[in-house]
C-alpha positions, 0 to 999 in steps of 0.5 A, a space after each residue: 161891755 155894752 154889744 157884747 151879746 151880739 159882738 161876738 157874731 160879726 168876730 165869729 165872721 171875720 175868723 171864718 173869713 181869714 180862716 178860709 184864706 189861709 187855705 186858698 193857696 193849698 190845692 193850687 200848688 199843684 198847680 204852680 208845679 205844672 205851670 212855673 215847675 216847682 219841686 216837690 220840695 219848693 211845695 213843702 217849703 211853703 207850708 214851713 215858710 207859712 209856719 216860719 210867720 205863723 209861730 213867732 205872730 202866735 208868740 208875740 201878739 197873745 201877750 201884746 194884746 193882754 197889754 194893748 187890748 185886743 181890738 188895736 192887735 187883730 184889726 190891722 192883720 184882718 187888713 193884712 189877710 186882704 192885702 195878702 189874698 190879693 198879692 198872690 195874684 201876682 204869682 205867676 208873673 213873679 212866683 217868689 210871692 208865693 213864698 213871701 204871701 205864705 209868710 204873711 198868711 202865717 203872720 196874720 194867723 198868728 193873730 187873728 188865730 190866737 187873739 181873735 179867738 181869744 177876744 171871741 171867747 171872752 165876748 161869749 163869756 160875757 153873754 154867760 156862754 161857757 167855755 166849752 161852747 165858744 171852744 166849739 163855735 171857734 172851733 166852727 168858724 176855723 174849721 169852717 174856713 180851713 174846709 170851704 177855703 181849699 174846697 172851692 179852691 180846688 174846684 175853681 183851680 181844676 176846672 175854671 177859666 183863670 184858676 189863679 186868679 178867680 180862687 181869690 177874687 172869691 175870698 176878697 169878696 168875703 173880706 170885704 163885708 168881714 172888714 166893714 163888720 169890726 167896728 161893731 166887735 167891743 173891745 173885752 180888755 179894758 185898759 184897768 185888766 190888761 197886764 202891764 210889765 212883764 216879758 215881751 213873750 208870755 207863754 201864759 202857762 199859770 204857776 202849777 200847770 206846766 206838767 198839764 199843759 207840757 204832758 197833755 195839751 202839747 201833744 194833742 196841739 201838735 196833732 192837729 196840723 200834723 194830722 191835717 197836712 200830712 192828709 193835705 200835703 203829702 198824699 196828693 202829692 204822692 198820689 198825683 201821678 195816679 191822678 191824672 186831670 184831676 189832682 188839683 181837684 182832689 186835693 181840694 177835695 181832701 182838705 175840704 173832707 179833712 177840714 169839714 169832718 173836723 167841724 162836724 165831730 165837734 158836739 161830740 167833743 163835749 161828750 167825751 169830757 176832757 180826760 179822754 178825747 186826746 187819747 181818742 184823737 190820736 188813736 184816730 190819727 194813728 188808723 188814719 196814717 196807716 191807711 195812708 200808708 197803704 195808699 202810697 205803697 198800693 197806688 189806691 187813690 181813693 183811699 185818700 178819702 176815707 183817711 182825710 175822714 179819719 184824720 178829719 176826726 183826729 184833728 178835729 178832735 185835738 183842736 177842740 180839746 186843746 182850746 177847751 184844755 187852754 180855757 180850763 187851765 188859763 188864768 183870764 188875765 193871760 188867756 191871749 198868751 196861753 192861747 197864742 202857746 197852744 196855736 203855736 204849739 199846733 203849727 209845729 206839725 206844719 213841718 211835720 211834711 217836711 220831716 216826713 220828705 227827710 226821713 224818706 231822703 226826699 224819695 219816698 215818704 213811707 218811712 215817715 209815714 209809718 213812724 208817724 202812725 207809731 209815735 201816734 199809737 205811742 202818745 195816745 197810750 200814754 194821754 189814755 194812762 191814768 196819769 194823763 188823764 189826772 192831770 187834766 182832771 178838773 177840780 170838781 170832778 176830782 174825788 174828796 179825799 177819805 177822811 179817817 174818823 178819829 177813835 172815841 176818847 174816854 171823857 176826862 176831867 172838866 176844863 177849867 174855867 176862869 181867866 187862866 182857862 185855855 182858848 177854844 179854837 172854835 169861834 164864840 157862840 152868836 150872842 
């Protein structure tokens, strides 16, 4: 695995460069609503047709790569993130791209997201870095993206000259170098490990670890995007009429805030151990809600800013959490799968949005706001409980078992010696 001590590093670049992509088009949605007049419910659409290719890519690519190897898996989606970035050029002259490009963006981050983390790690495994740091630098690189992505989005989009085009001229640039930059990533499977057989979807959950990571790593994964698009997708749009001129900025705004704070609370992560972060998480999220509740219902808008902190936090928290679960857990054989699972898991909150506007009949998003911070408070009782948290409770951390000493017994008769003498069960003396 020769170059695998400075590999992972042009990897870690190219993850940034897509994640950053993947949020691109999220604060000029209110954009494309002023100018081509698109609903509310179009907009939310577009978030589920993001996940629509997102989850079938996750499910798919994890188990392809544990049989073809990584690098002949991730290199023609990193080119399919620059093909996309410059299709959505053409939205305004055609705006059903919109919905075909987010399809795409969903596919490529199925892939890059579940096998190119998954590459990343085994890289940084094999300069002897552990699990839990390159949890923390993927972590980095994703959050990173998904923060600076909308950020410069939103600001370009709001005050600059051709708002639906320069936002993406600015991401082909980082694509670019991001592309010429693979080469040098070492393949980490080589064709003696990969798997060979077996289903075309691997879900990678190993024998004995179903009740963890169905109990524990699922709601922690699902928490993720549902915290971060509820902080990104519903509140601006709900408080755009109280935003007049400065919507599309403060959307940026929001998911930068949102996204950065999930990247900088990751050191803490570590210190919380794997037991309890979850529950923290969701407790997090749970607060985070609520005072967004009370921004839709009062009109505040300024308190969006606080709630993309606290919901930064959550999903900050259960991103890194759930990866370092996923490292715990996976057998390394299938670590592409398991991974692919736990993203796939985690952007089913993508619809989270949507479900919201249903639950709200298409009017309002207060019901589902409220019942979304109760469900919260509900799974994070239930990840604090003991018995969640023994489930991920790792081995050596686990208590040894009391052993009972036995009762001293009255010495009995000599054994017999000779050939018709019983075996000791104990192994001979050394010679």
């Amino acid at each position: 695995m020769d170059g695998a001590a400075t590999g992972w590093v042009p990897l870690w670049i190219v993850v940034f460069a897509v994640a950053y992509g993947t949020n691109v088009p999220t604060p000029l949605l209110l954009h494309y609503r002023a100018t081509l007049g698109f609903s509310p419910t179009a907009l939310t659409t577009a978030f589920g047709v993001y996940a629509a290719g997102l989850v079938p890519a996750l499910l798919l690519a994890g188990p392809l790569s544990d049989k073809v190897g990584r690098r002949r898996v991730v290199v023609p989606f990193v080119a399919l993130a620059l093909v996309t970035t410059l299709a959505f050029l053409a939205v305004p002259a055609a705006p059903w791209v919109l919905f075909a490009g987010r399809f795409l963006q969903g596919a490529v981050s199925g892939v890059v997201f579940s096998v190119g983390t998954a590459w990343l790690g085994e890289l940084m495994s094999a300069t002897g870095d552990g699990g839990a740091r390159a949890a923390r630098l993927t972590a980095v690189a994703l959050g990173g993206g998904w923060a600076l992505g909308p950020l410069v989005s939103g600001l370009l989009g709001q005050w600059a000259h051709a708002p639906a085009v320069l936002p993406y001229l600015v991401h082909v640039g980082l694509m670019l170098p991001a592309l010429a930059l693979l080469p040098r990533v070492p393949e980490t499977l080589p064709p003696e490990r990969r798997r060979t057989g077996g289903p075309l979807v691997n879900l990678g959950v190993p024998r004995g670890s179903g009740r963890a990571f169905g109990l524990v790593v699922v709601p922690i994964a699902i928490g993720v995007f549902a915290y971060a698009a509820t902080a990104v997708n519903v509140l601006p749009l709900q408080l755009e009429p109280v935003m007049p001129g400065i919507g599309v900025a403060v959307t940026g705004l929001v998911a930068g805030l949102t996204m950065g704070t999930g990247v900088v609370v990751q050191p803490l992560v570590r210190r919380l151990g794997t037991t309890w972060p979850g529950a923290i998480a969701l407790v997090l999220g749970a607060a985070g809600i609520a005072l967004g509740l009370l921004a839709d219902v009062s009109g505040a808008w300024p308190l969006v800013l606080p709630v993309s902190v606290l919901l930064g936090l959550a999903y900050g928290i259960c991103l890194a959490t759930g990866l370092t679960l996923v490292a715990m857990l996976a057998d390394p054989a299938a670590r592409g799968a398991l991974t692919g699972t736990f993203y796939a898991c985690s952007y089913l909150g993508f619809f989270v949005p949507v479900l919201l506007a249903v639950v709200g009949g298409g009017r309002s998003f207060v019901p589902g706001l409220a019942g979304l911070a109760v469900v919260s408070a509900v799974a994070a009782a239930w990840l604090a409980s003991p018995a969640a948290r023994a489930l991920v409770t790792p081995r050596s951390a686990r208590p040894a078992p009391e052993v009972t000493p036995r009762p001293p017994t009255a010495p009995g008769p000599p054994a017999p010696r000779g050939p018709g003498a019983p075996r000791s069960a104990a192994p001979p003396p050394p010679v």
